[in-house]
C-alpha positions in Angstrom: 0.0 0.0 0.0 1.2 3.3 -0.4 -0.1 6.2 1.8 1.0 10.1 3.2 2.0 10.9 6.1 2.9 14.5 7.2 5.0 15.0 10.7 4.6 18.4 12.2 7.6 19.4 14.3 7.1 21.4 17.9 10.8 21.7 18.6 12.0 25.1 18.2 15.6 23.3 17.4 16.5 20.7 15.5 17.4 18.3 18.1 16.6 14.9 20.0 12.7 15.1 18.8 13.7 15.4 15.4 15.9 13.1 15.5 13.7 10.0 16.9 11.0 11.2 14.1 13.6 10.8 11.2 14.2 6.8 12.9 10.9 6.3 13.1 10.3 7.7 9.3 12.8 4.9 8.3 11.5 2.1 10.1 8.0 3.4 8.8 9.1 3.1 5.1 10.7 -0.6 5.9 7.1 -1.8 6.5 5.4 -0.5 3.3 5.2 2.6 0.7 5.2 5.7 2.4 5.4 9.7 1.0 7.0 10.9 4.6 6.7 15.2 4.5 7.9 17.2 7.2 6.7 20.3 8.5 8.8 22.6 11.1 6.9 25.7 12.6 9.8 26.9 13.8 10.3 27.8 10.0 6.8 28.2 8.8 5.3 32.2 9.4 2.3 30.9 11.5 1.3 34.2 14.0 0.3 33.9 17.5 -4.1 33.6 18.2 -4.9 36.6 19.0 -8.3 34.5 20.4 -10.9 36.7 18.9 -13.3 33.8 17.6 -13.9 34.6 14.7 -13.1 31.2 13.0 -15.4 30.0 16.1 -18.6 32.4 15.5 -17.6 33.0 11.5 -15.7 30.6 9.6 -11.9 29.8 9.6 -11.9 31.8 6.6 -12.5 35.0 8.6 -9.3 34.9 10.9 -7.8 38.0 10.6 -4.5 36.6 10.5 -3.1 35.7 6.9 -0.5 33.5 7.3 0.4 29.6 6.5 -2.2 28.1 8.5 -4.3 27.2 6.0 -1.4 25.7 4.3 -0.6 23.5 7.2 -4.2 22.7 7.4 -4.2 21.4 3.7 -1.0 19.3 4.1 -3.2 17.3 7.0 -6.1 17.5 4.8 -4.2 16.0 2.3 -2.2 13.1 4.3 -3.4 9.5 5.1 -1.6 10.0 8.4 -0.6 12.7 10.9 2.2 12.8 13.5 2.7 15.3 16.2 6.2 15.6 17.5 7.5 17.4 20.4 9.5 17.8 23.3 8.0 18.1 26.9 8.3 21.8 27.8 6.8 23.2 31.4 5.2 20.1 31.3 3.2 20.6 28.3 3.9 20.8 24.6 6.1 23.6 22.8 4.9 27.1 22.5 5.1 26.5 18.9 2.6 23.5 19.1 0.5 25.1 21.0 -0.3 27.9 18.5 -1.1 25.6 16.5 -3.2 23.8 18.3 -5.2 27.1 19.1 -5.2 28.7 15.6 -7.1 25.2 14.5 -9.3 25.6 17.7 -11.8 25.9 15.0 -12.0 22.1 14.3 -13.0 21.2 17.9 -16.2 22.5 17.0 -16.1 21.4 13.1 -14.5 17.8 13.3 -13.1 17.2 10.0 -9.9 14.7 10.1 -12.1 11.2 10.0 -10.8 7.9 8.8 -7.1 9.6 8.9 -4.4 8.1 11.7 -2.5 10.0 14.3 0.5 9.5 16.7 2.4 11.7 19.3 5.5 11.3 19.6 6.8 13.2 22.5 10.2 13.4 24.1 11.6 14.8 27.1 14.8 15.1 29.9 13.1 14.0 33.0 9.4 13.9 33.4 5.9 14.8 31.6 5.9 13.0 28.4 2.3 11.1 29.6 1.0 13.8 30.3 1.0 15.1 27.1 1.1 12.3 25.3 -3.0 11.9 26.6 -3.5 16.0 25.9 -2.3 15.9 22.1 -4.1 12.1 21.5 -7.3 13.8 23.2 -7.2 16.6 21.0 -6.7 14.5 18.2 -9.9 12.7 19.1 -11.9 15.5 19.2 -11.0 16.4 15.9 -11.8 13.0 14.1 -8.3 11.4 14.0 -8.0 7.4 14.4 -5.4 7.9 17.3 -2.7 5.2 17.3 -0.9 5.3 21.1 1.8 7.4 20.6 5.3 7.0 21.7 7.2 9.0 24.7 11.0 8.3 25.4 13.3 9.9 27.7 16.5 11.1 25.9 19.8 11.8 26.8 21.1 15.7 26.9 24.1 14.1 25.2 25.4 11.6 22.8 23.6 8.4 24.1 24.7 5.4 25.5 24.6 2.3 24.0 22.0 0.6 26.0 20.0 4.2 26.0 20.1 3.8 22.1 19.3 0.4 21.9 15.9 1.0 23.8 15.2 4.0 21.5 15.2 1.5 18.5 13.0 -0.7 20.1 10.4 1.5 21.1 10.5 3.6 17.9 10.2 0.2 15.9 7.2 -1.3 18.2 5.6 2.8 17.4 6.5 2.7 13.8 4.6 -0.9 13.5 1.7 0.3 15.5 1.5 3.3 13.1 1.8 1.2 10.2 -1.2 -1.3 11.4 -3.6 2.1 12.4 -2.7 3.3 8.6 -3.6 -0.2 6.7 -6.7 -0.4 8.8 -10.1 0.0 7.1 -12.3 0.2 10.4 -12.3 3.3 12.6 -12.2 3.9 15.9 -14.9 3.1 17.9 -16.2 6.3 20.1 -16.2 6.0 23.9 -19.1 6.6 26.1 -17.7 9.9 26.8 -17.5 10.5 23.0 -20.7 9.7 22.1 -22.3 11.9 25.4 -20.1 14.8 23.6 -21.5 14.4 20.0 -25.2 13.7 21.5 -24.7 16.9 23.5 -23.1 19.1 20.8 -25.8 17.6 18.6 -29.2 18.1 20.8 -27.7 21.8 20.9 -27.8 22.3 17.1 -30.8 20.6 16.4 -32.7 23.1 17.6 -30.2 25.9 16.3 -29.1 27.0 19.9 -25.4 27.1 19.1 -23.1 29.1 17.0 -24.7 29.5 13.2 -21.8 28.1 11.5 -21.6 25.2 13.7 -25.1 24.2 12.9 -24.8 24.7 8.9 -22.0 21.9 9.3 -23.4 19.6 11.0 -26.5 20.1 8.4 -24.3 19.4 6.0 -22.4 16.2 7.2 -25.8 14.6 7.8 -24.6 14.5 11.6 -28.3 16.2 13.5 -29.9 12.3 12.0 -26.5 10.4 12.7 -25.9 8.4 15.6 -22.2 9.7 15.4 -19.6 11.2 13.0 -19.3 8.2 10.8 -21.4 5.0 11.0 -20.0 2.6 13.7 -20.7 0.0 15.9 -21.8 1.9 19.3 -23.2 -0.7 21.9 -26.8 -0.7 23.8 -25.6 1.7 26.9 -24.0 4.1 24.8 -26.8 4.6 23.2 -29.8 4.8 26.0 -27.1 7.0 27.9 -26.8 9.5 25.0 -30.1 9.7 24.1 -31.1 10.6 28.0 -27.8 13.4 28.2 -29.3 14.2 24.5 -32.7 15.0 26.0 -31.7 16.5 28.9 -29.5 18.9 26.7 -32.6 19.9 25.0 -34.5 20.7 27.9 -31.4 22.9 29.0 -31.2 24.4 25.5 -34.7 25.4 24.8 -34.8 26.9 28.8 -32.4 29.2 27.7 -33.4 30.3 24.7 -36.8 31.4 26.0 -34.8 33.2 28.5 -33.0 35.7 26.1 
């Protein structure tokens, strides 16, 4: 098979992270055909939110900012598979990721990356790499990604040792393979409990068009205010009974506020 896969790179220097992403490109390509593209923000213009909302209320397409964003956005688009890479940072990811992250705040509420795999791959000196590990898969999540469990190491400062090495090829091959198996996989993630409360909730609030306009024409438009979720899945009897209850419920809350206004 042959497939895309774009990794964007947090670091702000072209260090350890990058390094265990180009070991884990090769053992990637080992396992099948794969177009491997790199992005770097710390090389891509790509300003700071200024958090006015406007690709909330409006439509990406009215951020006042004009910069590569959409670019980025099209390279993911465009990919079969997407890799976040960075290093741990105040316990959290790189200010440079995290722009990122909050100029596409956009598709939290306009999901769009279905039926495309994602992996973290996060580095650090001492401590946090779970931490954010769970944050960047969660996000991914939210915004449709089949998320692959990523892969957190602990480098060195310096040249590594031998053994140090030898367990960084281990666990970037076991990541690479789990990658590879998420890519070749036709089925999709199926959505938690908590998943499928969110989409019922964020559903029952369009439905009857108490949320933000352009929110609602998009959901119109995927077919999601009729869907049981964001693609057609297997979701089991409790899922169901719970969501349509928090659904409901949502409603009720909904309406009771719009007759308040």
């Amino acid at each position: 098979m042959s497939a895309k896969v774009v990794a964007i790179i947090g670091s702000p220097r072209n260090g350890r992270t990058l390094g265990i992403v180009k070991q884990f490109e090769q053992c990637l390509k080992k396992l099948g055909n794969i177009d491997f593209e790199y992005v770097f923000l710390k090389d891509v213009d790509l300003k700071a939110c200024r958090g006015c909302g406007a690709c909330l209320e409006k439509g990406e397409e009215y951020c006042p900012l004009k910069d590569e964003r959409t670019d980025i956005f099209m390279k993911m688009m465009q990919a079969d598979g997407v890799i976040f890479a960075s290093p741990v940072y105040s316990l959290q990811v790189t200010a440079l990721l995290k722009n990122l992250l909050d100029r596409l705040a956009y598709v939290f509420h306009r999901p769009c990356f279905f039926h495309k795999t994602f992996m973290p791959i996060v580095t650090q000196g001492v401590y946090g790499y779970e931490g954010v590990l769970k944050y960047l898969a969660e996000v991914a999540r939210f915004w449709g990604f089949k998320t692959c469990p990523g892969l957190g190491l602990t480098v060195a400062w310096e040249k590594p040792l031998p053994a140090e090495q030898q367990k960084y090829d281990l666990e970037t091959a076991k990541a690479a393979q789990r990658f590879f198996s998420y890519l070749t996989s036709n089925t999709d993630s199926i959505p938690s409990l908590k998943e499928v409360v969110i989409f019922r909730s964020v559903r029952a609030v369009h439905s009857i068009e108490a949320g933000l306009a352009r929110d609602y024409r998009y959901y119109k438009e995927q077919g999601w205010l009729e869907a049981d979720y964001f693609y057609p899945t297997r979701i089991s009897w409790y899922k169901q009974i719970i969501g349509r209850w928090v659904e409901k419920q949502t409603i009720k809350q909904a309406l009771k506020a719009k007759r308040a206004l």
